[in-house]
N, C-alpha and C positions, 0 to 999 in steps of 0.2 A: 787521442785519435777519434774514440765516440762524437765526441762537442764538435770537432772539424768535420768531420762527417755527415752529421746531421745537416751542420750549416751549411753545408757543401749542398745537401739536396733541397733544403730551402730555397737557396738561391736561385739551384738550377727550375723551380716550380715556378720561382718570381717570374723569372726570363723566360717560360712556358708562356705564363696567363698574359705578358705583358705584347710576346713576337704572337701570338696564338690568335690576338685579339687583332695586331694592327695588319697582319696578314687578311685576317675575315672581310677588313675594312676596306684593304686595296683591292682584294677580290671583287668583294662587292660594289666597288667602284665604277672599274671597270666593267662590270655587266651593268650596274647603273646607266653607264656611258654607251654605250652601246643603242646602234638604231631600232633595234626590236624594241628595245625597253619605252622609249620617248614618244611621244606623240610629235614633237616637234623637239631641233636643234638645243644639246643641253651644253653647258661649257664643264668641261673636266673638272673644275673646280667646284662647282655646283652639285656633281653628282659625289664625287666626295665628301662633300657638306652632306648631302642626304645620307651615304655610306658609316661614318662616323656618327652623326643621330643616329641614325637606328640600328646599329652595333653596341653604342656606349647608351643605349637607349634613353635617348635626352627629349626628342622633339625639336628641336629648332630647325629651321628649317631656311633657304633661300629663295626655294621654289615653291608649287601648288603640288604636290603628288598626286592628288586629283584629277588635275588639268595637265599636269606635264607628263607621267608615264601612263603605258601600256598597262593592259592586264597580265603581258609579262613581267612588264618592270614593276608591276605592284604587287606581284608573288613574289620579285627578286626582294622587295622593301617587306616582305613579310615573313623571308625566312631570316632575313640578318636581322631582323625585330626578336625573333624568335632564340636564334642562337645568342644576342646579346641579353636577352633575358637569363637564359640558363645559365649563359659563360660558356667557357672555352672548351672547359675540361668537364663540364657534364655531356658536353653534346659528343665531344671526343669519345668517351665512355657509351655512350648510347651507339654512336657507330660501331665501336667496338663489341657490343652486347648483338647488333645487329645481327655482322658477320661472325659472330660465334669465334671472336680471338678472347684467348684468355689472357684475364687482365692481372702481369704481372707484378707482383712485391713494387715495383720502383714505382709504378702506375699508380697501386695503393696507396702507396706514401705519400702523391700529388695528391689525389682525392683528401687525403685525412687532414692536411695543411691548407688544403684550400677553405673546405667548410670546417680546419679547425677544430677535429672530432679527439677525442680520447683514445679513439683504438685504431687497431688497423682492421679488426674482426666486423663482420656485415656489409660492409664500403658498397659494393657489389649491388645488394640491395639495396642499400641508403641513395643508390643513382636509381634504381629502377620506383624506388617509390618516389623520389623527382620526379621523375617521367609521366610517372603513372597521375600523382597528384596535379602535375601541371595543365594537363591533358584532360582531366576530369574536371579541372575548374574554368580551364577554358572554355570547354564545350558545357559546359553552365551557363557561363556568361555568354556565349554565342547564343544558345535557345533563348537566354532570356531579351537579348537584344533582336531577332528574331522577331518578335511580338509587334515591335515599334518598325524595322525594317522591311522586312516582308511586304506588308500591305500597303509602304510607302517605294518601293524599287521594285517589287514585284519578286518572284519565287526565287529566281536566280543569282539576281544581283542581289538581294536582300539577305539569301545565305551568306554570300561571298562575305557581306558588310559587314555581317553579324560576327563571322572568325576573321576576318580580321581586324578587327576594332576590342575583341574580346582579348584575343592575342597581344596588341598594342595595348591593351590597357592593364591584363594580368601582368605581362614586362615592365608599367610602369613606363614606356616608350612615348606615350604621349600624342602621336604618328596619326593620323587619320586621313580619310580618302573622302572627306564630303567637301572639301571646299574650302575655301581662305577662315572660315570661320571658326572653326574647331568644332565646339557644340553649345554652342552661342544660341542656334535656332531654336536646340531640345530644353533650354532652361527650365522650361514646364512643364519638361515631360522625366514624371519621375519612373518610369521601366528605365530610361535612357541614365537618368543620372543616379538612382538606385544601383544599378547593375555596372557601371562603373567605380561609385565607390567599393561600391565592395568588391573587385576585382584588383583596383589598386592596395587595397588595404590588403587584402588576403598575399598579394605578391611583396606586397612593402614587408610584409614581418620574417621574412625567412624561410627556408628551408627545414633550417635545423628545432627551429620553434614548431612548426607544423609536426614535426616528425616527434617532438615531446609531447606536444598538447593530443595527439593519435594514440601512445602507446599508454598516455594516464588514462586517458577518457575509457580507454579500451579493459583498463584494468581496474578501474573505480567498477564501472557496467558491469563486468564478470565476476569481481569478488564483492558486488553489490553494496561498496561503501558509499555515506552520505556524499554526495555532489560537492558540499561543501570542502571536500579535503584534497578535491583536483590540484587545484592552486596552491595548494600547500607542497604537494607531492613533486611541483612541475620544479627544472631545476631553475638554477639562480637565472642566468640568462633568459629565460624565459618569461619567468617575473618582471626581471626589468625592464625586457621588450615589451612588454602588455599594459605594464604600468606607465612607462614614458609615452606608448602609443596612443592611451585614452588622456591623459592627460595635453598632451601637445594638440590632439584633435579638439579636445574640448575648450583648451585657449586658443585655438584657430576658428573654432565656429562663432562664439562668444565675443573676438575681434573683428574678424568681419563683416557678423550679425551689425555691431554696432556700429560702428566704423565706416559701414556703405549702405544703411537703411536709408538715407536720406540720398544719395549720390545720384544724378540724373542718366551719368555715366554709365553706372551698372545695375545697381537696385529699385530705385525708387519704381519704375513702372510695372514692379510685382508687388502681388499679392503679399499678403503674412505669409502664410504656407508657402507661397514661391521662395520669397523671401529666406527664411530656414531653411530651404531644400538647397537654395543657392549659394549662403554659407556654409551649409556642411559639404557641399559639391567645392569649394573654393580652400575649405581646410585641408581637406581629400588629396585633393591634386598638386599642391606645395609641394606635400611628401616625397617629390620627386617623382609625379604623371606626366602633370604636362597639359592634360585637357582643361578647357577654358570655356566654360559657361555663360561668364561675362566677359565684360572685355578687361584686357589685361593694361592696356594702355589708360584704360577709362578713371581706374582704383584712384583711391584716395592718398597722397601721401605716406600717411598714418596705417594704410591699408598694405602699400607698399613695400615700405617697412617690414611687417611685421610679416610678409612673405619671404622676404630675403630671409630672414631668422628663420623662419620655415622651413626653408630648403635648405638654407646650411646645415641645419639637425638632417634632415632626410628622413629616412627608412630603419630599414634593422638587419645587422651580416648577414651574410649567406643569404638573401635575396636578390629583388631585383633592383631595387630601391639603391637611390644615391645616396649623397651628400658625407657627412662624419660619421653618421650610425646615431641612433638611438641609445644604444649601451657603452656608446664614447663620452655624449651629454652627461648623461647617469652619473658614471665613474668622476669624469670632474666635476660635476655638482657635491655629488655624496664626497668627495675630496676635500670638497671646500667646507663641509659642512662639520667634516670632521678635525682641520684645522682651527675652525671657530669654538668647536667643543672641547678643543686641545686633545684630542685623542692622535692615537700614533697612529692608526691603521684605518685603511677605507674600509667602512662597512654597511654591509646591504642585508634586508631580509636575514638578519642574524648567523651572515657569514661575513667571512672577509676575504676582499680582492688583493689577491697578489699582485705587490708591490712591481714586479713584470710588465703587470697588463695595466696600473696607472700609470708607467713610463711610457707605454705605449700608445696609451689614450691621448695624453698630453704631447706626444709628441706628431700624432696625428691631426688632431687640433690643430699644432701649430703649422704644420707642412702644409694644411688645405687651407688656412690663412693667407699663408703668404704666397702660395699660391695663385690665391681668389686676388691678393691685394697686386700681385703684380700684373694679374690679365685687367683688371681696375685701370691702374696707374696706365697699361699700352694702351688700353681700347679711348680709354681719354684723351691720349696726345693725341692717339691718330682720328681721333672725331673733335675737339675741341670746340663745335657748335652744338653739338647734343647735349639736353641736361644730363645733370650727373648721376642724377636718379635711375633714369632709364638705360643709364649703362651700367651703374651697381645691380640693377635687377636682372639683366640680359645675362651678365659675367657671372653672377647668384645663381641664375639659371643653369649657366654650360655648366659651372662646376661641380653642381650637386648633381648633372643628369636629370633636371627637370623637364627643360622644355617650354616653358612658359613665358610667354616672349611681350612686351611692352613697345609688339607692331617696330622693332628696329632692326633685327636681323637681317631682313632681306637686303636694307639700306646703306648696310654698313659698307666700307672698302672691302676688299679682299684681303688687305693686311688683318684688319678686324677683325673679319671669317677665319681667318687665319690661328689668332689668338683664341678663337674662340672652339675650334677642332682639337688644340692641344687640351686646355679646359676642361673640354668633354671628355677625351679619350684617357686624362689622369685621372679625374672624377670616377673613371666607369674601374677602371682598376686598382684604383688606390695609391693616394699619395705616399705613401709606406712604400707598395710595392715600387714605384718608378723610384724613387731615393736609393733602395737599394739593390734596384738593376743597376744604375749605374755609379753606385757607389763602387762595389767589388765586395768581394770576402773582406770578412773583419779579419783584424787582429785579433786571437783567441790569444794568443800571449799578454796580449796587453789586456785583456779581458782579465786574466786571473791576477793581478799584480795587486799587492795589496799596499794601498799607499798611505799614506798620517792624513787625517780629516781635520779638516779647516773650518771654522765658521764666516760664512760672509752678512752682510747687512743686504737684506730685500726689503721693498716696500720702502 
């Protein structure tokens, strides 16, 4: 009865995050659609392409949010940015912390499965230091974009630009208000792309990572141990989020560096220093941002490529970031690695992953594959004059919750748009979670049944 139970409120958390999220979307739709929000005539379809980007916080976009809404409707595009960033059920909690309801046991339980946690003890706090951290780094990045904005839009508008753009960017939303261009113009200007990296990256790595790397730092400082035993201290998760993130950055800056030093497209007409700033701003935003310093249509093949791989890796749990996760790559990697050394178990940082969570990896893997390869296989029949590039990268795009678009989104049919809303909207919740919304409850019977094991031939 415990095992049926549990799973009982699993599911019911799935079908939370899953109705919780596509409700925000139609909401925001519809005030999308709406005449206060438009500066001019938008089609229902379109303002739900907006609604979905910046819920599932991807960036794609059909329209100009610049040039198409109001400073209403770009407060409306700035709180669905906002709550697609957190997710469904921090902001729920937040409302609830607002009006002083107390948040009860079944409530806790969504919280602890959602990020995942160990206990059911602190939760409470574990939302309010979300809030608190999200809010402190936003308004970080607002002052420091500030600097560049201000003196170019002048005191007011230039505030505005500066939280929203900081906000789009800690979300990982990708979402901006300057123009068809994204930030193509600021290429050379590093406050502008300084203060965007590192607003993506800080939002790409999680939640629950921030909330470790705060409580070692805090306790290394106090009981005045050497710096160097942070990292040792931090837990497994942690590690490998930090480890996969400097490593995937540092092969995204080092491919791009090379890859488009020459390119007339996007690089060549910088500097060296440009140059490096531009690649590390192009490794940055894979990670599932979205903003675009160079042109996305412009890249290289080879550069292409090696974005699409970018963004399928993504981010790291419990953030804001897309794609399979960082600690999904890991677990198959170190699986593979541990097969070739004939060992029985995954092992990381001289522990080992429960055989659970490399079921889980692999089968995530393979849900956002076939996924990816099926929104592939539609967007190509229904475009059959487009290369195939630029729709592997578009579809790479929606399903990681990137954003980064190779100039075809607006172009595409509607059927297209169409494939490309479901994309985002499982990307932003997870192909796990949608599999088993509508799967149903398992069989816990059949779960325990213990049957005679078989050897098959693989490979």
């Amino acid at each position: 009865m415990k095992n049926k139970s549990l799973r009982k409120i699993s599911l019911n958390t799935m079908q939370k995050i899953a109705v919780g999220f596509l409700g925000v979307i139609l909401l925001g739709a519809l005030l999308l659609w709406l005449p206060v929000s438009n500066r001019q005539p938008i089609a229902f379809a379109d303002a739900l392409f907006t609604a979905v980007s910046a819920v599932c916080v991807t960036g794609l976009v059909t329209i100009t949010p610049a040039v198409q809404f109001t400073v209403f409707g770009k407060g409306i595009l700035l709180v669905l940015i906002q709550i697609g960033g957190l997710g469904v059920i921090a902001c729920m909690m937040a409302f609830f912390l607002i009006i002083k309801k107390k948040i009860t046991l079944k409530e806790r339980v969504v919280i602890q499965q959602t990020y995942n946690l160990d206990t059911l003890s602190g939760l409470v706090k574990f939302i309010i230091r979300i809030l608190r951290g999200t809010f402190i780094v936003e308004g970080i990045g607002a002052i420091l974009y500030s600097i560049k904005f201000i003196p170019e839009f002048g005191m007011v508008k230039g505030i505005c630009y500066s939280i929203f753009h900081a906000v789009s960017a800690f979300c990982n939303a990708g979402i901006d208000i300057l123009g068809n261009s994204s930030y193509m113009e600021y290429v050379k200007s590093p406050v502008i792309s300084f203060t965007t990296m590192f607003l993506i990256v800080i939002g790409g790595l999680g939640f629950t990572v921030w909330h470790d790397i705060y409580k070692n730092t805090k306790r290394v400082i106090w009981e005045k141990q050497p710096a160097r035993r942070l990292f040792t201290r931090l837990k497994l998760q942690t590690k490998i989020v930090l480890t996969m993130t400097l490593v995937l950055l540092a092969a995204g800056f080092v491919g791009f560096f090379v890859l488009e030093y020459h390119n007339p497209d996007t690089m060549a007409g910088l500097n060296l220093g440009q140059k490096l700033m531009a690649a590390g701003f192009q490794s940055v935003t894979t990670r599932t941002a979205g903003f675009a310093n160079i042109s996305q249509d412009g890249l290289a093949p080879g550069s292409k490529l090696l974005a699409c791989i970018l963004m399928f890796v993504g981010g790291s749990p419990a953030g804001t970031a897309g794609g399979v996760k960082t600690t999904t790559v890991a677990m198959l990697l170190l699986t593979c690695i541990g097969v070739i050394k004939g060992k029985r178990d995954t092992e990381c940082f001289g522990r080992k992953i429960e055989p659970s969570v490399v079921r889980s990896g692999i089968a995530i893997i393979l849900l956002t594959f076939l996924f990816w390869l099926s929104g592939v296989t539609l967007v190509t029949v229904l475009e059959p004059h487009v290369d195939f590039l630029r729709i592997m990268y578009e579809v790479t795009s929606a399903m990681a919750t990137v954003g980064l678009t190779a100039d075809l989104t607006p172009d595409l049919c509607r059927a297209s748009q169409a494939v490309l809303m479901v994309l985002m909207y499982i990307g932003r919740i997870g192909p796990i979670t949608m599999a088993l919304v509508f799967a149903g409850r398992a069989d816990t019977g059949a779960q325990l049944r213990d049957l005679p094991e078989k050897r098959i031939m693989l490979g």
